[in-house]
C-alpha positions in Angstrom: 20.2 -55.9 -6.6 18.1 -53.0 -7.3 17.6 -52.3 -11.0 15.4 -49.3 -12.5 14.6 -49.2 -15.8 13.0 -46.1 -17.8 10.6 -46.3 -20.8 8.7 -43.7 -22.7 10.7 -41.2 -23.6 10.9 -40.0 -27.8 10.5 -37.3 -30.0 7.8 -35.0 -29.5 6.8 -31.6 -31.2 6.9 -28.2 -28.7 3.5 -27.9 -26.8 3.0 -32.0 -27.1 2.9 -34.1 -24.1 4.5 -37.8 -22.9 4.3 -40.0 -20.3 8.0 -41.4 -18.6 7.3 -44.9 -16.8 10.2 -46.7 -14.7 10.0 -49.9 -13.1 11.9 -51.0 -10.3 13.0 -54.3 -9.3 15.3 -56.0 -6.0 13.9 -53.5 -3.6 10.8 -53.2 -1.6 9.9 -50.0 -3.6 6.8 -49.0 -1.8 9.2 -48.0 1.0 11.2 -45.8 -1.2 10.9 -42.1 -2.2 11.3 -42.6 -6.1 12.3 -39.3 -8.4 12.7 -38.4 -12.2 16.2 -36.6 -13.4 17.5 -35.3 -16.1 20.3 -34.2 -17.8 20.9 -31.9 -21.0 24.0 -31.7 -23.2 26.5 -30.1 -21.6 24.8 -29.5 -18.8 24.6 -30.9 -15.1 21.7 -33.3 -13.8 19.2 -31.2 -12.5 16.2 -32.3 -10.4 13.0 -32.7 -12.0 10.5 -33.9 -9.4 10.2 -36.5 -6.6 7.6 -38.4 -4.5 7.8 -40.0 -1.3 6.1 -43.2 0.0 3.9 -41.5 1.3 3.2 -39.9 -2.1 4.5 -35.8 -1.1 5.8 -34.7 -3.8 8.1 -31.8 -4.9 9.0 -30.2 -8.5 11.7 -27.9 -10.3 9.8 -24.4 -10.7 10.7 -25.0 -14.5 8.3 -28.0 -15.0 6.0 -27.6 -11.9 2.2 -26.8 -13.6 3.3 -28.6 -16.4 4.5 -32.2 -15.1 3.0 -34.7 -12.4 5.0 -37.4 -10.9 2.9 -40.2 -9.8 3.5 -44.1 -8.4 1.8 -47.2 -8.3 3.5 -49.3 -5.7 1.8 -52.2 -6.2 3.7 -52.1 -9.5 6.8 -50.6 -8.8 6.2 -48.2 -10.5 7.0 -44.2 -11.0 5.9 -42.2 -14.0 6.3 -38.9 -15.0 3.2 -37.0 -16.9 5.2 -34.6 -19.5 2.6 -31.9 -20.5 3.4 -28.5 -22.7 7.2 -29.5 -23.7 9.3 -26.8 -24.8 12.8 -27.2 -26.2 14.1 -26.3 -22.9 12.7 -29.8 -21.4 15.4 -32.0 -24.4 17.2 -34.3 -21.8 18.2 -37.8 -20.9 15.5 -38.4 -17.9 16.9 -41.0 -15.5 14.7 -42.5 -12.7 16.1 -42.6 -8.9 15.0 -44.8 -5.9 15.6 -44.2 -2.6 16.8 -40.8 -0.5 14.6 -38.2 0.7 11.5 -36.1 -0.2 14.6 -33.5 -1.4 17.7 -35.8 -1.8 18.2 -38.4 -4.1 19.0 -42.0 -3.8 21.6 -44.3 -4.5 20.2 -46.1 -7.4 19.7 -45.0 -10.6 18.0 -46.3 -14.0 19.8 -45.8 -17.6 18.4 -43.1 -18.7 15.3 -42.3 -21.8 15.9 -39.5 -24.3 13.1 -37.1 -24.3 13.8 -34.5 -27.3 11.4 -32.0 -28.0 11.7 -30.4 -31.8 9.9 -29.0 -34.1 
C-alpha cells in the first residue's frame, strides 16, 4: 500500500521561505512522477509543481521563480523549496505520486498547513 506523508509546513512571516519534504512508502517511487498540491479555504486544489522520474519538471505561473520541486529517489523522497511567501501561498500542501509530467496520480499524502502571516 502506498502511503505519502508530508512534513514541513508552519507559520512563516511574508517574504520568508520553507522547505515541504514528503516521503513515500509501498511503491517503487523512483519510477513515479511525484507532485506538490495545495488547497486554500474555500477554494479548489490547484497544482503547484511536479517532477517526473526523469526529474522534468513543471510549475503554476504563481510560484514558478519562487519554488523548486526536487527528489531524492534513493530516499523516496519529494520536497518543495518555498522562497518569497506571500499571503496568497496560505494552503494545505498535499504531496501526489504517480500520473504524468501534467496529470496527477492516484495517491495522495495528508496534507501540511503552510500559513503565511504577518
Amino acid at each position: 500500500q502506498v502511503q505519502l506523508v508530508e512534513s514541513g509546513g508552519g507559520l512563516v512571516q511574508p517574504g520568508g521561505s520553507l522547505r515541504l519534504s514528503c516521503v513515500g512508502s509501498g511503491g517503487i517511487f523512483s519510477l513515479y512522477a511525484m507532485g506538490w498540491y495545495r488547497q486554500a479555504p474555500g477554494k479548489q486544489r490547484e497544482l503547484v509543481a511536479r517532477i517526473t522520474s526523469g526529474r522534468s519538471t513543471i510549475y503554476s505561473a504563481s510560484v514558478k521563480g519562487r519554488f523548486t520541486i526536487s527528489r531524492d529517489n534513493a530516499k523516496n523522497t519529494v520536497s518543495l523549496q518555498m522562497n518569497s511567501l506571500n499571503f496568497e501561498d496560505t494552503a494545505v500542501y498535499f504531496c501526489n505520486a504517480g500520473g504524468g509530467r501534467e496529470l496527477s496520480g492516484p495517491y495522495w499524502g495528508q496534507g501540511t498547513q503552510v500559513t503565511v502571516s504577518s
